[in-house]
PyMOL CGO cylinders between C-alpha atoms (Angstrom):
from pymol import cmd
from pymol.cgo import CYLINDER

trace = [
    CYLINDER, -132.15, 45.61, -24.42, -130.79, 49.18, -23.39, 0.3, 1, 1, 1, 1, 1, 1,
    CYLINDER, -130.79, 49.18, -23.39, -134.15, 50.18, -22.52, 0.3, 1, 1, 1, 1, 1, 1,
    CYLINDER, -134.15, 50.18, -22.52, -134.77, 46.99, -20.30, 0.3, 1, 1, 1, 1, 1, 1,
    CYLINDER, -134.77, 46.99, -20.30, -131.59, 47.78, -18.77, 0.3, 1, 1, 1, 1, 1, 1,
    CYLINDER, -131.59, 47.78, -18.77, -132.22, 51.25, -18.20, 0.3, 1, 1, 1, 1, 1, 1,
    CYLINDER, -132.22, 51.25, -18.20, -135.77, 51.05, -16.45, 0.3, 1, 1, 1, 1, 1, 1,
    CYLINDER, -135.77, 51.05, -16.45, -134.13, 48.00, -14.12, 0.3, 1, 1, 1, 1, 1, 1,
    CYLINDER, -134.13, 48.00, -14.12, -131.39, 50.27, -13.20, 0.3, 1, 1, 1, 1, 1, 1,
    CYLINDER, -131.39, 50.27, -13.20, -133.88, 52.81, -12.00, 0.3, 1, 1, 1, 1, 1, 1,
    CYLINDER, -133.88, 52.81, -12.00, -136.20, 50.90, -10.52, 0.3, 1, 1, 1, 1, 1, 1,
    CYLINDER, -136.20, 50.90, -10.52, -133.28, 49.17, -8.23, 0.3, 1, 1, 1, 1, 1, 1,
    CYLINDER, -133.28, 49.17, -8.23, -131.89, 52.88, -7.16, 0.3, 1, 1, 1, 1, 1, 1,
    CYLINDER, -131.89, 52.88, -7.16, -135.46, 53.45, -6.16, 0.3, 1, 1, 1, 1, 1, 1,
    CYLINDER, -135.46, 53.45, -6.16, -136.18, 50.64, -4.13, 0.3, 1, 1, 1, 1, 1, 1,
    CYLINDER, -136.18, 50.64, -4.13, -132.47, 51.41, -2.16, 0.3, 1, 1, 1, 1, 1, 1,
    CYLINDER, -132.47, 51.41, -2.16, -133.26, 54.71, -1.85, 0.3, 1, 1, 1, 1, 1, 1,
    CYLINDER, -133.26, 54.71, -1.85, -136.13, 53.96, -0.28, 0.3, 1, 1, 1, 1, 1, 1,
    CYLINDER, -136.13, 53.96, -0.28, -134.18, 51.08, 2.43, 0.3, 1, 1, 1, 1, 1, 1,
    CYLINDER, -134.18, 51.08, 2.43, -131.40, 53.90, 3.09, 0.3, 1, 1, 1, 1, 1, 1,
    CYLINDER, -131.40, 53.90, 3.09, -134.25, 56.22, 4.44, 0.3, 1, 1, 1, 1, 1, 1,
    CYLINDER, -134.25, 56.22, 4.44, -135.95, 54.22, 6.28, 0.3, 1, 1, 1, 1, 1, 1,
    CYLINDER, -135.95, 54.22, 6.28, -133.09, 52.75, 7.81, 0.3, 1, 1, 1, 1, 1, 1,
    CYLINDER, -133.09, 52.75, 7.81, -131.52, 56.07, 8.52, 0.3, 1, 1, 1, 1, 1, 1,
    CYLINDER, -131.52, 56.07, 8.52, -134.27, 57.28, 10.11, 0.3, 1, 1, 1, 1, 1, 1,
    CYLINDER, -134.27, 57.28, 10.11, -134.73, 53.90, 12.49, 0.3, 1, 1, 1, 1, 1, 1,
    CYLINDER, -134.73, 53.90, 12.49, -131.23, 54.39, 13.76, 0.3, 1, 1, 1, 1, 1, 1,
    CYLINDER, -131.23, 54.39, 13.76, -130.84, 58.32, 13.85, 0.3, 1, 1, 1, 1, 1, 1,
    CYLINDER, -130.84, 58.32, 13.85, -132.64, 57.97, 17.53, 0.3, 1, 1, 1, 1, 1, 1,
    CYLINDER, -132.64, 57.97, 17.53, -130.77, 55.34, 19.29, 0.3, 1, 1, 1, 1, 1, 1,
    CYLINDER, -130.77, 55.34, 19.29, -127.47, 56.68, 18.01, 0.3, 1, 1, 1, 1, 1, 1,
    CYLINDER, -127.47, 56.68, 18.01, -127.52, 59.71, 19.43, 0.3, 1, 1, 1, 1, 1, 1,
    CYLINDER, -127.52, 59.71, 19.43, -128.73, 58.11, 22.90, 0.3, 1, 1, 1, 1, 1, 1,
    CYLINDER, -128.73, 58.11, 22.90, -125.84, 55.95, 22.43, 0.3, 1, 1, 1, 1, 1, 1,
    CYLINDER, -125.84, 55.95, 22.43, -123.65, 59.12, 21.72, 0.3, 1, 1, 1, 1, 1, 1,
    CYLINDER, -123.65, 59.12, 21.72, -124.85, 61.07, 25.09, 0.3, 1, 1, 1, 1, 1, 1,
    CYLINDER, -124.85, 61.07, 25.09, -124.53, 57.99, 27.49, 0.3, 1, 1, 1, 1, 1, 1,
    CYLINDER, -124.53, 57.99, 27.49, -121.02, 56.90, 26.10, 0.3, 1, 1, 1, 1, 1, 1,
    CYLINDER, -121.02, 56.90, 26.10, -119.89, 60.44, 26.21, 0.3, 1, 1, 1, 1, 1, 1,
    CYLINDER, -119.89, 60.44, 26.21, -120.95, 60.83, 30.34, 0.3, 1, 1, 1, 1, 1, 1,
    CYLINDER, -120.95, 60.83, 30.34, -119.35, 57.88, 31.03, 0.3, 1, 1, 1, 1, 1, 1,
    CYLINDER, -119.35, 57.88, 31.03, -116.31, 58.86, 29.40, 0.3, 1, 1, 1, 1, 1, 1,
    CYLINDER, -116.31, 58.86, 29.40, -116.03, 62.24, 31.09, 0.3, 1, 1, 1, 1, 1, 1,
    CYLINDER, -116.03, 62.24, 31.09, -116.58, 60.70, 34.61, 0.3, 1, 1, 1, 1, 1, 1,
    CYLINDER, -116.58, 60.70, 34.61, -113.84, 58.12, 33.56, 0.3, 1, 1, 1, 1, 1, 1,
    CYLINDER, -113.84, 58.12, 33.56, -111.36, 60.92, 32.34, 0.3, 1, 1, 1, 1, 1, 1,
    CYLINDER, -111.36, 60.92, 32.34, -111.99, 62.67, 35.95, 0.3, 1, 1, 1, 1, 1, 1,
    CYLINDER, -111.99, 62.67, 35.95, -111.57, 59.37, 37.78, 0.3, 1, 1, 1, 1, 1, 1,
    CYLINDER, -111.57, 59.37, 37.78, -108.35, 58.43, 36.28, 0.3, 1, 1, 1, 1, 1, 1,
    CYLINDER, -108.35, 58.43, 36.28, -106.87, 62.31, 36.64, 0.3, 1, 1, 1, 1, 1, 1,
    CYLINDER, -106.87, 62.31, 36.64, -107.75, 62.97, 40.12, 0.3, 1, 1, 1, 1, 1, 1,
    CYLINDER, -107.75, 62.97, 40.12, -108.19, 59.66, 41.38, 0.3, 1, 1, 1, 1, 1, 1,
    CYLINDER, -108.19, 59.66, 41.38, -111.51, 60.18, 42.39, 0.3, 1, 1, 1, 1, 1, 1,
    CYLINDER, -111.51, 60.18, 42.39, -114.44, 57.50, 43.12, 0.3, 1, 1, 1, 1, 1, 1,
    CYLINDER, -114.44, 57.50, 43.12, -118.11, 58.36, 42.26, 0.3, 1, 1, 1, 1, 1, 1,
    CYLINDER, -118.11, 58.36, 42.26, -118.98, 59.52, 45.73, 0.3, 1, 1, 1, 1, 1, 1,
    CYLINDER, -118.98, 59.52, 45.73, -115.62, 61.28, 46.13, 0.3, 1, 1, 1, 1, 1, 1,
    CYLINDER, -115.62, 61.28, 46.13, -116.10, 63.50, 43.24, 0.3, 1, 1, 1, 1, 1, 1,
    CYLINDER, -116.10, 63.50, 43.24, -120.28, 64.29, 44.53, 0.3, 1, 1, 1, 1, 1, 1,
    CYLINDER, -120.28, 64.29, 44.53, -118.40, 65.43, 47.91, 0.3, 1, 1, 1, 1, 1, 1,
    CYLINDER, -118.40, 65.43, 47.91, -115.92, 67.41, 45.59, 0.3, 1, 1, 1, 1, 1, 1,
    CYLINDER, -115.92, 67.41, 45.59, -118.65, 68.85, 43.81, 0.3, 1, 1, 1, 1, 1, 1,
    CYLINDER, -118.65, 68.85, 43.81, -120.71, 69.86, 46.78, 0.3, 1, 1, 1, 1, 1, 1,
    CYLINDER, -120.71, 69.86, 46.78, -117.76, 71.03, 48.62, 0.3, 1, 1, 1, 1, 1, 1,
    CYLINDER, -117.76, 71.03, 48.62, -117.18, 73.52, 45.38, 0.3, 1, 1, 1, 1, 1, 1,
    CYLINDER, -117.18, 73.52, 45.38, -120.78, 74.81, 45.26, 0.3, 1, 1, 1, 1, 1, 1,
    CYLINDER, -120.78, 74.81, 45.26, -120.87, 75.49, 48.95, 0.3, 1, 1, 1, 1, 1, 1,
    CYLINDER, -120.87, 75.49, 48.95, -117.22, 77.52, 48.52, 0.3, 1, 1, 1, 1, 1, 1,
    CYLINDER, -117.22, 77.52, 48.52, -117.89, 78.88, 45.12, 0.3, 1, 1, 1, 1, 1, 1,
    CYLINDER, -117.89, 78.88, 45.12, -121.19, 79.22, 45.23, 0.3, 1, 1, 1, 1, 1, 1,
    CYLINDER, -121.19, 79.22, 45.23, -121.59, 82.12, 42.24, 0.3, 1, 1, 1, 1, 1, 1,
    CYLINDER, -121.59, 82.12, 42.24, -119.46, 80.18, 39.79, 0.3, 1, 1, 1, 1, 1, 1,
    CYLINDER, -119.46, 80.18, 39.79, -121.81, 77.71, 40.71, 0.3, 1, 1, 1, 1, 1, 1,
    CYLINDER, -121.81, 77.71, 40.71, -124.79, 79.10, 40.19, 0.3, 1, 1, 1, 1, 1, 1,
    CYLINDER, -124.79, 79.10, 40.19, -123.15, 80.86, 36.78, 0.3, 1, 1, 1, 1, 1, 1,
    CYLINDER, -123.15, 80.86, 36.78, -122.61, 76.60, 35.63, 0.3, 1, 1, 1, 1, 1, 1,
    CYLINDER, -122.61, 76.60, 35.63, -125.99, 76.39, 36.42, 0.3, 1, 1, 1, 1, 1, 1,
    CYLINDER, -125.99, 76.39, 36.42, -127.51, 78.56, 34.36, 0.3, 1, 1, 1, 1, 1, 1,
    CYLINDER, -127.51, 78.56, 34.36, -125.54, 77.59, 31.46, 0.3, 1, 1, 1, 1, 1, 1,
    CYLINDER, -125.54, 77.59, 31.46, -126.37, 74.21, 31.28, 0.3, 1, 1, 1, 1, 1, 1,
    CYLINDER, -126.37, 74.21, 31.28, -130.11, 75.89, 32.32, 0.3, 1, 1, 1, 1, 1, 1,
    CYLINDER, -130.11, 75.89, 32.32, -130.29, 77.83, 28.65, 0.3, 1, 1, 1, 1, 1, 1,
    CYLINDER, -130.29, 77.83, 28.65, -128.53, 74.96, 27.16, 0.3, 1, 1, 1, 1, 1, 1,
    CYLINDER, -128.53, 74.96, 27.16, -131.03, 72.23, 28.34, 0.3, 1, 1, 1, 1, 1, 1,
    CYLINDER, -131.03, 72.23, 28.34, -133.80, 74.90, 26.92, 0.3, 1, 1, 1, 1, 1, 1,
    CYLINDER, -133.80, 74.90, 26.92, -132.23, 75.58, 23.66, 0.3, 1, 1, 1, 1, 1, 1,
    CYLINDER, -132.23, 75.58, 23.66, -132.13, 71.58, 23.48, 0.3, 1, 1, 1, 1, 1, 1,
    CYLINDER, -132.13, 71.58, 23.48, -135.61, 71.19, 24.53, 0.3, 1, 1, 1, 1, 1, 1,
    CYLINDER, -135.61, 71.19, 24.53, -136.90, 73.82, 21.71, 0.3, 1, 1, 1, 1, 1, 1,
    CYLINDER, -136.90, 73.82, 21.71, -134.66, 72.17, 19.00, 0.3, 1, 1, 1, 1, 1, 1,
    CYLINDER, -134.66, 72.17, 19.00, -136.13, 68.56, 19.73, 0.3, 1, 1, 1, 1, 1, 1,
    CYLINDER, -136.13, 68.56, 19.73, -139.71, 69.97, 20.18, 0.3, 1, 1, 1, 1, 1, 1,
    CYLINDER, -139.71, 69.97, 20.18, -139.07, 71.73, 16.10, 0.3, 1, 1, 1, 1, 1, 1,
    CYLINDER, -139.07, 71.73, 16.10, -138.30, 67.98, 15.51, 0.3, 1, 1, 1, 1, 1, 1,
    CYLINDER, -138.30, 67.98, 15.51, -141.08, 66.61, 16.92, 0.3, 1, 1, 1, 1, 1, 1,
    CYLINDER, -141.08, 66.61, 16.92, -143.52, 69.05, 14.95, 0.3, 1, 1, 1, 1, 1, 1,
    CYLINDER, -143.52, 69.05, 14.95, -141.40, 68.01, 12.01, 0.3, 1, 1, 1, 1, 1, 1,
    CYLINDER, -141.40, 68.01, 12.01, -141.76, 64.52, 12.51, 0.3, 1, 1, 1, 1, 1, 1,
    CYLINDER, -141.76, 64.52, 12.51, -145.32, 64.84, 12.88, 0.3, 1, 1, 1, 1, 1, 1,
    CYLINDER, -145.32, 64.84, 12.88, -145.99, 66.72, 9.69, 0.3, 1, 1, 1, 1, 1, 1,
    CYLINDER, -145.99, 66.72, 9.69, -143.94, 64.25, 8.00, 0.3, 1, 1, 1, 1, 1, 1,
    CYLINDER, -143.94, 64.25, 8.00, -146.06, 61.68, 9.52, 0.3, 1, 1, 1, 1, 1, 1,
    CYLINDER, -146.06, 61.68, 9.52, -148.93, 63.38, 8.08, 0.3, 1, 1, 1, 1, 1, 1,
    CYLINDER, -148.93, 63.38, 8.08, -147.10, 63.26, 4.73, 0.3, 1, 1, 1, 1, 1, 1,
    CYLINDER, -147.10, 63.26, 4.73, -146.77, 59.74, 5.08, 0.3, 1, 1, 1, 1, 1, 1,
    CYLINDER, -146.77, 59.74, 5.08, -150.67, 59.75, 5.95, 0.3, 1, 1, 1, 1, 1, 1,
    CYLINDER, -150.67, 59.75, 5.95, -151.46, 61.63, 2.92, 0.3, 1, 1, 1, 1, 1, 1,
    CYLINDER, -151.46, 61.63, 2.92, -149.02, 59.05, 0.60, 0.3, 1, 1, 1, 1, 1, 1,
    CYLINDER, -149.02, 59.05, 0.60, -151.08, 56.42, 1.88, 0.3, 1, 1, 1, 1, 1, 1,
    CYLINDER, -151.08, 56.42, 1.88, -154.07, 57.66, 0.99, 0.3, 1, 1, 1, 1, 1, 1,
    CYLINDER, -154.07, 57.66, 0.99, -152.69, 58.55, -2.58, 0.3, 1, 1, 1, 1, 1, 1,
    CYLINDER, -152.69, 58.55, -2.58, -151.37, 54.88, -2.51, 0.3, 1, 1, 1, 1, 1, 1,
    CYLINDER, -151.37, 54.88, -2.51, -154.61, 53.86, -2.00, 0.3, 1, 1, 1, 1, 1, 1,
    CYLINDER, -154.61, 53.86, -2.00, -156.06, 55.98, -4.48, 0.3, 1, 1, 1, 1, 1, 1,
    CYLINDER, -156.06, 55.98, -4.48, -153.79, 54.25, -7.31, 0.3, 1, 1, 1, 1, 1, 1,
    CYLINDER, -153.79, 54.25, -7.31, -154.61, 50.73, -6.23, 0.3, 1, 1, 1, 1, 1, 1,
    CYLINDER, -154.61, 50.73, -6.23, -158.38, 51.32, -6.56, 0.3, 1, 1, 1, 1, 1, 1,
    CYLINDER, -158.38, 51.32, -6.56, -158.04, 53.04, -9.58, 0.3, 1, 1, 1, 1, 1, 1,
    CYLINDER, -158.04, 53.04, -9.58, -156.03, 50.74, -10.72, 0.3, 1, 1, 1, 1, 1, 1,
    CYLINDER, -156.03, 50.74, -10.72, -158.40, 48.06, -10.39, 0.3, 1, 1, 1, 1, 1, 1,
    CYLINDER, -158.40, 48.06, -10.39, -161.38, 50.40, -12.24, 0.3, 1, 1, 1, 1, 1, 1,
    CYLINDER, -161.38, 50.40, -12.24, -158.79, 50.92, -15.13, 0.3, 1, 1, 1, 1, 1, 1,
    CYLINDER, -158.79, 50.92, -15.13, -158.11, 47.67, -15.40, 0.3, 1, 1, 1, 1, 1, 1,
    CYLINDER, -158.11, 47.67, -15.40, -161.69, 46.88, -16.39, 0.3, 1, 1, 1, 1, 1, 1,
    CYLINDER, -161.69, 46.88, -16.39, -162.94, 50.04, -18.22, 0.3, 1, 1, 1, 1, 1, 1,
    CYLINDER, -162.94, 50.04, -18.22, -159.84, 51.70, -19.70, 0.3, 1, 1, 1, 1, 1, 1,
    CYLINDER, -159.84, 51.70, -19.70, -162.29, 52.63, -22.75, 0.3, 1, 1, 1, 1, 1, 1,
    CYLINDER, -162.29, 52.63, -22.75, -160.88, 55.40, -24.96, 0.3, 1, 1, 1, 1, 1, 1,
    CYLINDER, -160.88, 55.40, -24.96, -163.47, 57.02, -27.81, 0.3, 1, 1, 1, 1, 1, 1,
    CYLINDER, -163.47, 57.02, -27.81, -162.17, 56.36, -31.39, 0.3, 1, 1, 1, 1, 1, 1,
    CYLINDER, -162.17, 56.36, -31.39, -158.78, 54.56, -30.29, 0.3, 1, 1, 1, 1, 1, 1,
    CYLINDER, -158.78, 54.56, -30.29, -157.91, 51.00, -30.53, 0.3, 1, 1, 1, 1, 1, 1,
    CYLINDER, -157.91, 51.00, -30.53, -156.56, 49.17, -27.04, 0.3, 1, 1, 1, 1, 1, 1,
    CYLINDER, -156.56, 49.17, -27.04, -153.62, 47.19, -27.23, 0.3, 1, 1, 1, 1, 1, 1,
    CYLINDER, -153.62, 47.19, -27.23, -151.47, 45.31, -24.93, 0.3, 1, 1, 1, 1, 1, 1,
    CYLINDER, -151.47, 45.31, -24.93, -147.94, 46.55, -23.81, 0.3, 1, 1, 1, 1, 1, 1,
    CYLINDER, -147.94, 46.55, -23.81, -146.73, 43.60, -24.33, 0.3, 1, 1, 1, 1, 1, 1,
    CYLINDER, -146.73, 43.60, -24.33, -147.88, 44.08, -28.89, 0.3, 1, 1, 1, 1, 1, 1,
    CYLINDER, -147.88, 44.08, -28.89, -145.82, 48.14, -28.55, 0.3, 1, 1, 1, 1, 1, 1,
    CYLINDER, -145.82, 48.14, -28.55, -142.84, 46.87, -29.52, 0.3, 1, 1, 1, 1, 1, 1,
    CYLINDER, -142.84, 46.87, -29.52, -144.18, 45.18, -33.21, 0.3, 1, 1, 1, 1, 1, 1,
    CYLINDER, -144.18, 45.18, -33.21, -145.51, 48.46, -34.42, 0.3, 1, 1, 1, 1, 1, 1,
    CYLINDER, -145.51, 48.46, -34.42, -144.21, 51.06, -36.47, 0.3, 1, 1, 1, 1, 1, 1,
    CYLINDER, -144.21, 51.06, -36.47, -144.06, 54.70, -35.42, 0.3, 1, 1, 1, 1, 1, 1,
    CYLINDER, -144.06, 54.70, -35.42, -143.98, 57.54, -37.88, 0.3, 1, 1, 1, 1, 1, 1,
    CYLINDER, -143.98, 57.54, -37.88, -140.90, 59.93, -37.45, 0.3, 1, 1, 1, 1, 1, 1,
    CYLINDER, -140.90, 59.93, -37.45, -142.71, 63.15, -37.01, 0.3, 1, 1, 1, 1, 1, 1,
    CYLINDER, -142.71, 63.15, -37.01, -144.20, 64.81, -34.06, 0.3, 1, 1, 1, 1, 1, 1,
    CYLINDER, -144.20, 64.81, -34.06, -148.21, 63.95, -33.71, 0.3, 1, 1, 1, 1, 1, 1,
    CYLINDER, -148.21, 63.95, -33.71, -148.36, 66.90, -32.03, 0.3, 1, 1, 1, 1, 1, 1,
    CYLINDER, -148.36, 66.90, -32.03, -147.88, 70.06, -33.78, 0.3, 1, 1, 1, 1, 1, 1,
    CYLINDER, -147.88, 70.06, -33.78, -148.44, 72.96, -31.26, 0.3, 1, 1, 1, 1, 1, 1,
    CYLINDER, -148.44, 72.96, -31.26, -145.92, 73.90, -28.96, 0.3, 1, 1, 1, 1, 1, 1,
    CYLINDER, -145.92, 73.90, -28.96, -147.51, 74.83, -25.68, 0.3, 1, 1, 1, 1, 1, 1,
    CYLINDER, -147.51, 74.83, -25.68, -149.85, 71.18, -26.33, 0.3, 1, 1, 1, 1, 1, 1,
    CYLINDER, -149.85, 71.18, -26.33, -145.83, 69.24, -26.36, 0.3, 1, 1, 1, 1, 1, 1,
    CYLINDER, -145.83, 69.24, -26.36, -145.61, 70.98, -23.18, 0.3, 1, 1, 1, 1, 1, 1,
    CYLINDER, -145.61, 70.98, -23.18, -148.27, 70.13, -21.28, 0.3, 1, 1, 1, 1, 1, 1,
    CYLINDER, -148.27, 70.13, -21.28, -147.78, 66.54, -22.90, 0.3, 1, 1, 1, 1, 1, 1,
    CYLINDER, -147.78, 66.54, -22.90, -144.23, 66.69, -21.08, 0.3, 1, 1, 1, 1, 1, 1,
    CYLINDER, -144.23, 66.69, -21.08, -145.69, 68.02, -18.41, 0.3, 1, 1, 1, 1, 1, 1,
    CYLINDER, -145.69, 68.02, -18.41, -148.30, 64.65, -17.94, 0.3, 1, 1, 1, 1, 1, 1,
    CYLINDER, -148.30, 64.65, -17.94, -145.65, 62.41, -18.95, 0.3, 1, 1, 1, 1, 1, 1,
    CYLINDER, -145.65, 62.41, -18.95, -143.61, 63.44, -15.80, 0.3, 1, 1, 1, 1, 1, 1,
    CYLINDER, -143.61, 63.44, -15.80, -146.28, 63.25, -13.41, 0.3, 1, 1, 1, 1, 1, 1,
    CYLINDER, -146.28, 63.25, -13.41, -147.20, 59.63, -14.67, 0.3, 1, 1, 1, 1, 1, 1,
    CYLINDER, -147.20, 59.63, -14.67, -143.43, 58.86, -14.23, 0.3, 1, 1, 1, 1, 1, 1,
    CYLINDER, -143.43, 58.86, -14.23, -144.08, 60.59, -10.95, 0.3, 1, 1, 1, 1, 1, 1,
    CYLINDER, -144.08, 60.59, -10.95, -146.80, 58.69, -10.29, 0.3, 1, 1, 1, 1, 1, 1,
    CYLINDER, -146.80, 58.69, -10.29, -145.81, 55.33, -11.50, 0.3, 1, 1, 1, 1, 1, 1,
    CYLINDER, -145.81, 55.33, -11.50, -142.13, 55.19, -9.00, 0.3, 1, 1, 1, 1, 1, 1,
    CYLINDER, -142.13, 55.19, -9.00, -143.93, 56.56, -5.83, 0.3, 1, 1, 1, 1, 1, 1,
    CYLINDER, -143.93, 56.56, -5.83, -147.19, 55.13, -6.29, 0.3, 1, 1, 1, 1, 1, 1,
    CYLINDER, -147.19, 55.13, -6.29, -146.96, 52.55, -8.87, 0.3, 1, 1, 1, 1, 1, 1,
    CYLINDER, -146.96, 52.55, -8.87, -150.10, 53.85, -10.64, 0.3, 1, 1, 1, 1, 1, 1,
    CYLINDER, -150.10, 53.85, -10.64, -151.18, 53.04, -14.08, 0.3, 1, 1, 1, 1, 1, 1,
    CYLINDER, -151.18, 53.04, -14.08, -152.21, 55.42, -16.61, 0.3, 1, 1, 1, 1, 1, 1,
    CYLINDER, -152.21, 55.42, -16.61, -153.86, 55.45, -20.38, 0.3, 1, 1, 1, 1, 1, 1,
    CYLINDER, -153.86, 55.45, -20.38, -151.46, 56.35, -22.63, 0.3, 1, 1, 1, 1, 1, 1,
    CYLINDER, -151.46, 56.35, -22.63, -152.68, 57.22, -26.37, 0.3, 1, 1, 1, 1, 1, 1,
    CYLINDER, -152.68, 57.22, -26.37, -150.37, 57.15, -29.14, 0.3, 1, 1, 1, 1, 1, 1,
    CYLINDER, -150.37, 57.15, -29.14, -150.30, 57.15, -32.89, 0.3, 1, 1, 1, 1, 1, 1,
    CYLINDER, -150.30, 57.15, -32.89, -148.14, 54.63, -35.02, 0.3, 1, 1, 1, 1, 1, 1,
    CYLINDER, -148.14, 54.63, -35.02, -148.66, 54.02, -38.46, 0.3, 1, 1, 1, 1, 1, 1,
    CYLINDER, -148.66, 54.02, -38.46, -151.86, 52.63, -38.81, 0.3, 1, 1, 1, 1, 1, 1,
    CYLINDER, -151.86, 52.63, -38.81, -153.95, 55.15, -36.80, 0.3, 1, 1, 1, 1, 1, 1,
    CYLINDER, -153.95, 55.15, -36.80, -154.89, 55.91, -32.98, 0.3, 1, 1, 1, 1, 1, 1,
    CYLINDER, -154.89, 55.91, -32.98, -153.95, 53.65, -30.05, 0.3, 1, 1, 1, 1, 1, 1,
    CYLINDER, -153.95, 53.65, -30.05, -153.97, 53.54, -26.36, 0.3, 1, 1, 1, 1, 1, 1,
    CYLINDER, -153.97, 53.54, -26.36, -152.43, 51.22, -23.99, 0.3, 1, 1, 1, 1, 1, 1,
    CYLINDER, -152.43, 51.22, -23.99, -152.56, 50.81, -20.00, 0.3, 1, 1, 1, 1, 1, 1,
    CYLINDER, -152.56, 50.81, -20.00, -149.61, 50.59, -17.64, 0.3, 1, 1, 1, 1, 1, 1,
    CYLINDER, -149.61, 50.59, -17.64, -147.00, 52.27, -15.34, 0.3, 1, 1, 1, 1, 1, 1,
    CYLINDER, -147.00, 52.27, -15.34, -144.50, 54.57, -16.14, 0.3, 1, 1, 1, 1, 1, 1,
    CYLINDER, -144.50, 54.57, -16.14, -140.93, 54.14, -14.90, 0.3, 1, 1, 1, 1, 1, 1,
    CYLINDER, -140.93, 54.14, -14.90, -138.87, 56.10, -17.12, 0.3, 1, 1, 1, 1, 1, 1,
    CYLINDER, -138.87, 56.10, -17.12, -138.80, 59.71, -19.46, 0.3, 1, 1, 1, 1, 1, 1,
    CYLINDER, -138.80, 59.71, -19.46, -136.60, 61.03, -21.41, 0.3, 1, 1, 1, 1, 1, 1,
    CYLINDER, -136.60, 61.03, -21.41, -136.12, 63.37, -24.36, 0.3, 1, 1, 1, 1, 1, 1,
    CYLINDER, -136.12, 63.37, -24.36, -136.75, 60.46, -27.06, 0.3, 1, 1, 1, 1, 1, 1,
    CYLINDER, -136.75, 60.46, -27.06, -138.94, 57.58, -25.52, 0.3, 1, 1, 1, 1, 1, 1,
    CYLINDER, -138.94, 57.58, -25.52, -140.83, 57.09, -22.53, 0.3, 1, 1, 1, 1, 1, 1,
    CYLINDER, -140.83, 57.09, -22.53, -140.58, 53.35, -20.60, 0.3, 1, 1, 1, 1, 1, 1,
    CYLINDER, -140.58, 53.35, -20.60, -143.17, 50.82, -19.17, 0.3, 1, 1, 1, 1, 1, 1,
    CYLINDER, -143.17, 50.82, -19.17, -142.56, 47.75, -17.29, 0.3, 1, 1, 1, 1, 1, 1,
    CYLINDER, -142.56, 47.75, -17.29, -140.28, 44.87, -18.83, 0.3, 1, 1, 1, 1, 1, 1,
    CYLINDER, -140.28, 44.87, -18.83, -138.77, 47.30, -20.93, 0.3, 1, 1, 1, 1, 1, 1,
    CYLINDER, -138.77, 47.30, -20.93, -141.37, 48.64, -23.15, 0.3, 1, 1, 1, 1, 1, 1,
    CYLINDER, -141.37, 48.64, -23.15, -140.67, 51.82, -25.00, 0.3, 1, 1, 1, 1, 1, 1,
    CYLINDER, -140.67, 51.82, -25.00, -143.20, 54.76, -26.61, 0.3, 1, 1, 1, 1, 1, 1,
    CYLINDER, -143.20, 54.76, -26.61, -142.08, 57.44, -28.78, 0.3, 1, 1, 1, 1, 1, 1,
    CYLINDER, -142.08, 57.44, -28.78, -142.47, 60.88, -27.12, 0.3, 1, 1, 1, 1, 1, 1,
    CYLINDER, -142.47, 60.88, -27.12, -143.32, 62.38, -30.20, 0.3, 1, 1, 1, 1, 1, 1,
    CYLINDER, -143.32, 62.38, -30.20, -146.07, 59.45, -31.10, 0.3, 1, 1, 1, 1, 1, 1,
    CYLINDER, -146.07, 59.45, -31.10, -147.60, 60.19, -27.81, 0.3, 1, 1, 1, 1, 1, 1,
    CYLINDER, -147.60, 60.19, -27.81, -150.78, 62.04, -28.36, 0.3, 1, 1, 1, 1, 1, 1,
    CYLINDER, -150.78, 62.04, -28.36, -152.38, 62.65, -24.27, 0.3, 1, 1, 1, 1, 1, 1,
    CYLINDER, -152.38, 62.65, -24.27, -151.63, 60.89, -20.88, 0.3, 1, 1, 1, 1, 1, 1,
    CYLINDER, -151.63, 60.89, -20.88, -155.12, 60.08, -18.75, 0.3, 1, 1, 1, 1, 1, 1,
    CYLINDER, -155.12, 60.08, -18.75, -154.97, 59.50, -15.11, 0.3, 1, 1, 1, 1, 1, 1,
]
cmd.load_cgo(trace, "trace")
């Protein structure tokens, strides 16, 4: 039950994660329009209300001061000049951002279509030489022993290593990979997603649980 628990937990902080983002980024843009518009309104309000000023009253005031101040002016000018630049170069390092992100997004598509066709070719031939299949669902009746299948230390590393890319794999992509294990009876392999790691077990879908240290290579 814990581990049911546990990989619905993470699943749900995934999927919200994923809403918050793309909601923040939908309505990042038309806030800060918002922000600029009610801010000139407000400062032409302020002035009307101080100086008791209309529209065209304060464009007379304003040309009257250019014409009688005509350096301070021109100084005003070319503030709001290098300002308007330095704006335009921070929202064109945006837009190159955006687009490279866009290209990310490009290039997550493609690996999203990458899982669900291989997916559908695992699903079919997930063959593994001298190994037995067996379905997710049938994990839960065997018996593991309590020692480590593996007994080399830089081979339990690059199994961690796989195990976190197929977690990797399995919350961004939902892709499926053969995992081979070793209960008590001899050599196994089963196919399916991986939504959780830790030190102790790793997780499929509806709560299925492997022992790491049963866990003898990862296949993608």
């Amino acid at each position: 039950m814990l581990s049911v628990s546990l990989c619905y937990q993470i699943n749900q902080k995934i999927k919200m994660e994923t809403i918050i983002s793309q909601q923040t980024s939908k309505t990042q843009k038309p806030k800060a329009f918002l922000v600029v518009i009610a801010t000139f309104f407000g400062v032409l309000a302020l002035i009307g209300f101080i100086l008791h000023l209309s529209p065209l009253q304060m464009a007379d005031t304003l040309a009257d001061f250019a014409a009688h101040h005509y350096f301070l002016f021109a100084f005003v000018c070319l503030i709001l000049a290098v300002l308007s630049f330095r704006y335009y170069l921070i929202m064109n390092e945006q837009l190159i951002s955006g687009n490279q992100r866009r290209s990310q997004i490009g290039y997550s598509r493609k690996k999203r279509r990458h899982a669900i066709i291989s997916n559908l070719v695992r699903t079919f031939d997930h063959h593994v030489s001298d190994s037995e299949y067996i379905a997710k669902e049938k994990i839960q009746s065997l018996k593991f022993d309590q020692e480590d299948v593996i007994n080399d230390t830089n081979l339990r590393n690059d199994r961690d290593k796989d195990l976190y890319s197929a977690l990797h794999l399995g919350n961004l992509y939902k892709q499926k990979v053969i995992i081979s294990f070793k209960d008590t009876t001899g050599l196994k392999h089963t196919f399916g997603t991986v939504w959780h790691v830790d030190n102790e077990n790793i997780c499929l879908k509806s709560g299925i649980t492997i022992p790491v240290k049963n866990i003898t290579k990862i296949e993608f």
